[in-house]
C-alpha positions as CSV (number, residue, x, y, z in Angstrom):
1,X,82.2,-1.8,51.7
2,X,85.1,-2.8,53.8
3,X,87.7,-0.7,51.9
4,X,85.6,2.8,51.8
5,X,85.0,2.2,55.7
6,X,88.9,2.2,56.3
7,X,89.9,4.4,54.1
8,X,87.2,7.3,55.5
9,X,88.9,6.0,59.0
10,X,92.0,6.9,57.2
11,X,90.9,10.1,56.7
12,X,89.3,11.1,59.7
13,X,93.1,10.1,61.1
14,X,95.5,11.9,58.8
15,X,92.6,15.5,59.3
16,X,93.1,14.9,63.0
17,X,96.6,15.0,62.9
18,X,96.5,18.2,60.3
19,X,94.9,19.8,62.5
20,X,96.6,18.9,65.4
21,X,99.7,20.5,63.4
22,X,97.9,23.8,62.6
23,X,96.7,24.5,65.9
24,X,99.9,24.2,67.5
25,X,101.6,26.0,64.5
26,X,98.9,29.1,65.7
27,X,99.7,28.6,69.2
28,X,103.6,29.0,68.5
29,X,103.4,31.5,66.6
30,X,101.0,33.0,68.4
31,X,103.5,32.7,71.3
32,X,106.4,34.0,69.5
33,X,104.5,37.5,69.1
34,X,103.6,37.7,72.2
35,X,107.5,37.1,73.1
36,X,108.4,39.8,70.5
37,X,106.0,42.4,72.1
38,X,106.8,42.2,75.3
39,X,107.7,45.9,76.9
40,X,111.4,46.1,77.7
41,X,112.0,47.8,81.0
42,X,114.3,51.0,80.5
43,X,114.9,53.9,83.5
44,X,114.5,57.1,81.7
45,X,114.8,61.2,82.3
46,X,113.6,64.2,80.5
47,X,116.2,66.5,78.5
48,X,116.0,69.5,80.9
49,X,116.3,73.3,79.6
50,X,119.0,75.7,81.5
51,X,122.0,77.4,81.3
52,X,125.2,75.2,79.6
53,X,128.5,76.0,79.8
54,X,130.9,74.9,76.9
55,X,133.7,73.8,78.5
56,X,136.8,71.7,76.7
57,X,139.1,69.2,79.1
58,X,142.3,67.9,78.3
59,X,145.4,66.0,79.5
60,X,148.4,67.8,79.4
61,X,152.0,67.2,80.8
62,X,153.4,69.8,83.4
63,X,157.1,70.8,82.3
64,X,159.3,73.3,84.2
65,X,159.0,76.9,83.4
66,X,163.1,76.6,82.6
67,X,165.1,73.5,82.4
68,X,168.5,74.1,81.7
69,X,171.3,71.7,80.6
70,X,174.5,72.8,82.2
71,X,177.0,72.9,80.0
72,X,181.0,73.1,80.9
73,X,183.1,76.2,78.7
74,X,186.4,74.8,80.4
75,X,188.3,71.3,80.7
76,X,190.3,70.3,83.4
77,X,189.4,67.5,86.6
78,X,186.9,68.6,89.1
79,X,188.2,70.1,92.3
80,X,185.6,71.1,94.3
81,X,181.5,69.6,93.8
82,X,179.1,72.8,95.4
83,X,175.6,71.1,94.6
84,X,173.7,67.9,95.3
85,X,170.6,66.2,93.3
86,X,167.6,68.1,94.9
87,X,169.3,70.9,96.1
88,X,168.2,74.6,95.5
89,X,170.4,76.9,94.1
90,X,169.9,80.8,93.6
91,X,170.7,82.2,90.2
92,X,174.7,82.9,89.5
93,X,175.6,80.0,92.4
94,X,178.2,77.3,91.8
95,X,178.0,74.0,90.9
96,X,181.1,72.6,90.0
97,X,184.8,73.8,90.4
98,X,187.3,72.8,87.6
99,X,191.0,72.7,88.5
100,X,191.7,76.6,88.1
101,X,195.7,76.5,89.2
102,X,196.6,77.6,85.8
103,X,194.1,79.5,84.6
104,X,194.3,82.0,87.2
105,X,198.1,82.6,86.7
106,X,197.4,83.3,82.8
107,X,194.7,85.8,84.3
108,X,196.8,87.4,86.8
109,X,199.4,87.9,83.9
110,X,196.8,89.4,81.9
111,X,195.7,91.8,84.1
112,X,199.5,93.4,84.9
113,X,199.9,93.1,80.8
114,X,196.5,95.4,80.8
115,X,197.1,97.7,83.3
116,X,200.6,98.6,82.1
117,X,198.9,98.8,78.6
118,X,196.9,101.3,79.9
119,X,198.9,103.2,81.9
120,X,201.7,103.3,78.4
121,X,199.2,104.4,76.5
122,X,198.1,107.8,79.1
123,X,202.2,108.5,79.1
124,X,202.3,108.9,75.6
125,X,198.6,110.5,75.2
126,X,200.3,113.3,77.4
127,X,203.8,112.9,75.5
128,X,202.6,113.4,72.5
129,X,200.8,116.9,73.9
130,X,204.1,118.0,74.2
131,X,205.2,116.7,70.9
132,X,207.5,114.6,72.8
133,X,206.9,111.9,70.5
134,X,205.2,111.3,67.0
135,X,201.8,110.2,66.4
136,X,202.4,107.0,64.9
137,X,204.3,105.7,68.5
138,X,201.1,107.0,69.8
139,X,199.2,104.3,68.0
140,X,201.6,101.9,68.5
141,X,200.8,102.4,72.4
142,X,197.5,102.6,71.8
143,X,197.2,99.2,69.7
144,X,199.1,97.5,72.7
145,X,196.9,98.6,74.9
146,X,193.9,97.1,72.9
147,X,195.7,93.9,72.6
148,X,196.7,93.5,76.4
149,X,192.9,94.5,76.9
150,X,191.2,91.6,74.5
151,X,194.0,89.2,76.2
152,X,192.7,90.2,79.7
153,X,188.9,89.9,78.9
154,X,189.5,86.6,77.3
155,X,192.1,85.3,80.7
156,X,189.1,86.4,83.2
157,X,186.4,84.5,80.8
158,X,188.5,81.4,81.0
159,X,189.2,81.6,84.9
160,X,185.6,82.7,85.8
161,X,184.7,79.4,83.6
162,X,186.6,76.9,85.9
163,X,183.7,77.7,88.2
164,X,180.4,76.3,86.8
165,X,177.4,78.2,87.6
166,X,173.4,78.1,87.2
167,X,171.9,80.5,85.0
168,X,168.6,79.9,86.4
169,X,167.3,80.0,90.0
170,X,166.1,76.2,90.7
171,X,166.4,72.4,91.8
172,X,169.5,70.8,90.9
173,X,167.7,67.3,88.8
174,X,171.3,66.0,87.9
175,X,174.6,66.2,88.0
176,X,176.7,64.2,85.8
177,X,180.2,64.6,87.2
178,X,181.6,64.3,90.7
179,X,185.1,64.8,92.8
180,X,188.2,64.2,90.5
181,X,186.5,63.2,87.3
182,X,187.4,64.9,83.9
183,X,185.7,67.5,82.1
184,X,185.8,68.4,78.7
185,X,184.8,71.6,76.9
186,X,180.8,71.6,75.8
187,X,180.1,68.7,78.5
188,X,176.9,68.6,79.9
189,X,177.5,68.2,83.7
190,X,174.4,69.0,85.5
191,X,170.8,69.8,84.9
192,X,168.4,72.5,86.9
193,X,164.6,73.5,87.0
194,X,162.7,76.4,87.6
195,X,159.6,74.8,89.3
196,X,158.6,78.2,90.7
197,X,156.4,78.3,87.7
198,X,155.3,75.2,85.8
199,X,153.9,74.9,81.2
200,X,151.1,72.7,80.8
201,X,151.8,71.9,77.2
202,X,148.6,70.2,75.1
203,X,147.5,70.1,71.7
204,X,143.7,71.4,71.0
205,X,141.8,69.8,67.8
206,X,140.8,72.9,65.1
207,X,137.3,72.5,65.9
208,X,138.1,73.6,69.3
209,X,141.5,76.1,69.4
210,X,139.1,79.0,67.5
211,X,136.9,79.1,70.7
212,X,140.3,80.0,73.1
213,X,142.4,83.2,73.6
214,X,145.7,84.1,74.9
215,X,145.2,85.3,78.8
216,X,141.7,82.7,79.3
217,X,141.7,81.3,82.8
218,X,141.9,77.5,82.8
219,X,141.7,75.3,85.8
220,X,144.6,72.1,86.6
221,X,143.5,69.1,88.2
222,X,145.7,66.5,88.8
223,X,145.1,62.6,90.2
224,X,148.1,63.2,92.9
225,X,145.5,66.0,95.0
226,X,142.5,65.2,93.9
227,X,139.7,68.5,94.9
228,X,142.9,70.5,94.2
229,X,142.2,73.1,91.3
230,X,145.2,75.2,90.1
231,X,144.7,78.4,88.6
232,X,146.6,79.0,85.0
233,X,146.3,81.4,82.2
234,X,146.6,80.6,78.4
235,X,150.4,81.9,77.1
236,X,150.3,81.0,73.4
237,X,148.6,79.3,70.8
238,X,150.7,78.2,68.1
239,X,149.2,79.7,65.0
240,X,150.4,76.3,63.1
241,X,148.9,72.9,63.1
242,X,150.8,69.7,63.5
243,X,150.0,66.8,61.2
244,X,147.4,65.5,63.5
245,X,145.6,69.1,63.0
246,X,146.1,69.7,66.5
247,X,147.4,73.4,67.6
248,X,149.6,73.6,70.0
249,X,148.8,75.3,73.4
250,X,150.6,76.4,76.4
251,X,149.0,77.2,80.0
252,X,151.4,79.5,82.7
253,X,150.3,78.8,86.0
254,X,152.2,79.2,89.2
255,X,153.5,76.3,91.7
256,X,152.2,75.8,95.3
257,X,153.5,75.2,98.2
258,X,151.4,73.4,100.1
259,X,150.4,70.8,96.9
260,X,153.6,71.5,95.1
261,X,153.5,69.9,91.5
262,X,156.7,68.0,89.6
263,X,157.5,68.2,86.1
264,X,156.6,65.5,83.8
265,X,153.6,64.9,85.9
266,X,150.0,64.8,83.5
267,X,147.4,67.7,84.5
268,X,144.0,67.9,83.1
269,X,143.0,71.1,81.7
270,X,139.7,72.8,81.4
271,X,138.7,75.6,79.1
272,X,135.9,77.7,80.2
273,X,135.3,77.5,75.9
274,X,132.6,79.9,75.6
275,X,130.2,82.2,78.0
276,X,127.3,80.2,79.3
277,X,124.1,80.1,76.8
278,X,120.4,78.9,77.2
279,X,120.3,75.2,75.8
280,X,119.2,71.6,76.1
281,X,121.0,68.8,77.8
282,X,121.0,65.4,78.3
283,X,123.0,62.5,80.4
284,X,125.9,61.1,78.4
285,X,125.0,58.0,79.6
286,X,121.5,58.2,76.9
287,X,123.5,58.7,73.7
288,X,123.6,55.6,71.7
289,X,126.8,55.4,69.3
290,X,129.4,58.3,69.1
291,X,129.3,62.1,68.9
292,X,129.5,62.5,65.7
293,X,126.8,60.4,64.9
294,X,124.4,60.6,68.2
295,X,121.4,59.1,68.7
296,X,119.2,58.3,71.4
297,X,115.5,56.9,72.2
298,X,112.6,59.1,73.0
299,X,109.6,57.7,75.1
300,X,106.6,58.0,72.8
301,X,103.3,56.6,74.8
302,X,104.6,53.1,74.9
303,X,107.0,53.3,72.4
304,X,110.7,53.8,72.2
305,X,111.2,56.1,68.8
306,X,115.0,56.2,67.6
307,X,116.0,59.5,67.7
308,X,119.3,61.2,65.5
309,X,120.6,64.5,67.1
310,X,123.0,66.6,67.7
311,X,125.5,67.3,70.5
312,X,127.7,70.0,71.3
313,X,129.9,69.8,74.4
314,X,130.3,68.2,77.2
315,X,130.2,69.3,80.9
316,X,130.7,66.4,83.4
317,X,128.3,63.6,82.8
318,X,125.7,66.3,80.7
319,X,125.7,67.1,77.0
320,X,124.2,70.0,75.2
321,X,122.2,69.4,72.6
322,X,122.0,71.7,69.3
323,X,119.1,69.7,67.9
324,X,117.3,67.1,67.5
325,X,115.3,67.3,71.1
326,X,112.9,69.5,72.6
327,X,112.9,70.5,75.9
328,X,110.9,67.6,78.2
329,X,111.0,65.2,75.8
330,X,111.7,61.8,77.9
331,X,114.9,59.8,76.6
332,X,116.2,56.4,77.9
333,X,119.1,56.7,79.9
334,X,119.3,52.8,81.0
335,X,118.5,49.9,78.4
336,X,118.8,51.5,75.2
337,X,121.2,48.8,74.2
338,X,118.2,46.6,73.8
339,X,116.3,48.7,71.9
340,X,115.4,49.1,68.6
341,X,112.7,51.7,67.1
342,X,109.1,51.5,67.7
343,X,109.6,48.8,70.1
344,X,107.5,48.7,73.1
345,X,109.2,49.8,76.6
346,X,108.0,49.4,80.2
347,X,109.2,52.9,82.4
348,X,110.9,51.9,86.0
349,X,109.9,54.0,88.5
């Protein structure tokens, strides 16, 4: 009798401590779904309907309408430097004078050599009217004459060359050589640039180069004036892509004075891409993953429903959207990161 009253107390323990167990198992649990369902707070906005404007911006660097590598025709040492680093200097103005002692004497020759040429060849042009003498000492005046002429041409080329000149109007950016040093035939001794005008060179992706023309309007920014816009114009689109797939492009645009750009400096081009057209957009701050494969989270009643669409361009912080929205449909803009679908959301005001 002993034995059957412990062993029922034994019981009664072990179902006390079962349930014990089970009832904090439900209450856990219990918890833990309650912890799963609570609303995530997110900020959100409505994709809005209006006009957007598909517009393309890239970075670019700004080159030099001309840059010219001076190059010496002549040899000799340098008598005479006519240009400092930064100067201006018209087009046809000198740069650098070469020793020209001797040259100028093989010149001066030359030119006595051409002028008695010529006047040999008139005597005997008139001589030979009067059959004074034959026709073929009339060539043989005429030939010298041609010879003294090439030899006179080729003396004042190689006296004009002592003087080195800019083919371009611009800013003197170097100059390799100064008083008494040596220079050789097809040296490079200074360097000029026509900053009148400046390139923007860029390369546009395929998707993108189809939707430009030569002659667009573009606008320059740069982060040396920022609020500064400079008006450029599209010059050419290279009609072959690199290996990237990128197409060449270059913008004209004009210098200024008052916020005068360098060359090498980066400028940031925009495209006005296409005429503005009735469409959807959205912050870029909603999308969740890239543009290719865009997504975002739509506000449904309490429920945040993942969303796939599709994007178009960008315009400042906006982006159109082709599909995949309807107009004042809300979308999370702020905690979408901790989202995932049909979880429940709590709106900020």
């Amino acid at each position: 009798m002993k034995r059957t009253r412990v062993i029922a107390f034994s019981a009664v323990i072990v179902g006390a401590m079962i349930f014990i167990l089970a009832n904090n198992r439900s209450r856990i649990s219990a918890k833990s779904r309650n912890d799963f369902q609570t609303a995530i707070p997110v900020s959100v906005t409505e994709a809005r309907a209006g006009t957007v404007s598909e517009t393309l911006s890239l970075t670019g660097t700004i080159t030099a309408n001309s840059d010219v590598a001076i190059v010496a025709e002549t040899q000799g040492k340098v008598t005479a430097v006519l240009a400092q680093v930064g100067d201006f200097r018209p087009a046809g103005s000198p740069l650098i004078q070469v020793d020209d002692e001797v040259k100028k004497a093989a010149y001066e020759q030359a030119e006595a050599n051409y002028h008695r040429a010529m006047k040999d060849e008139e005597r005997f042009t008139l001589l030979l009217a009067e059959q004074a003498v034959t026709e073929a000492q009339k060539e043989n005046a005429h030939a010298a004459f041609k010879t003294a002429e090439a030899q006179y041409i080729l003396a004042r080329r190689q006296y004009r060359d002592a003087r080195i000149t800019t083919p371009i109007a611009g800013i003197v950016t170097a100059r390799n050589v100064d008083l008494g040093s040596m220079v050789s035939d097809k040296m490079v001794v200074a360097n000029v640039v026509d900053v009148a005008r400046l390139k923007v060179k860029l390369n546009v992706a395929e998707q993108d180069v189809f939707k430009l023309n030569t002659g667009d309007r573009v606008g320059v920014t740069t982060d040396v004036y920022p609020g500064v816009t400079y008006e450029g114009r599209i010059k050419s689109i290279s009609a072959k892509a690199d290996e990237g797939h990128t197409y060449p492009v270059e913008i004209m645009m004009d210098n200024s004075r008052t916020h005068p750009l360098r060359a090498g400096m980066f400028g940031r081009v925009s495209f006005e891409a296409a005429a503005p057209v009735e469409g959807l957009s959205i912050p870029r701050g909603a999308l969740v993953g890239s543009m290719r494969e865009a997504r975002v989270f739509v506000v449904d009643g309490a429920l945040a429903r993942r969303r796939d669409i599709v994007v178009g361009t960008q315009t400042g912080s906006w982006l159109s959207v082709l599909s995949g929205l309807r107009a004042g449909e809300v979308v999370v803009i702020n905690g979408q990161n901790n989202l995932k679908d049909s979880v429940a959301v709590e709106v900020l005001k």
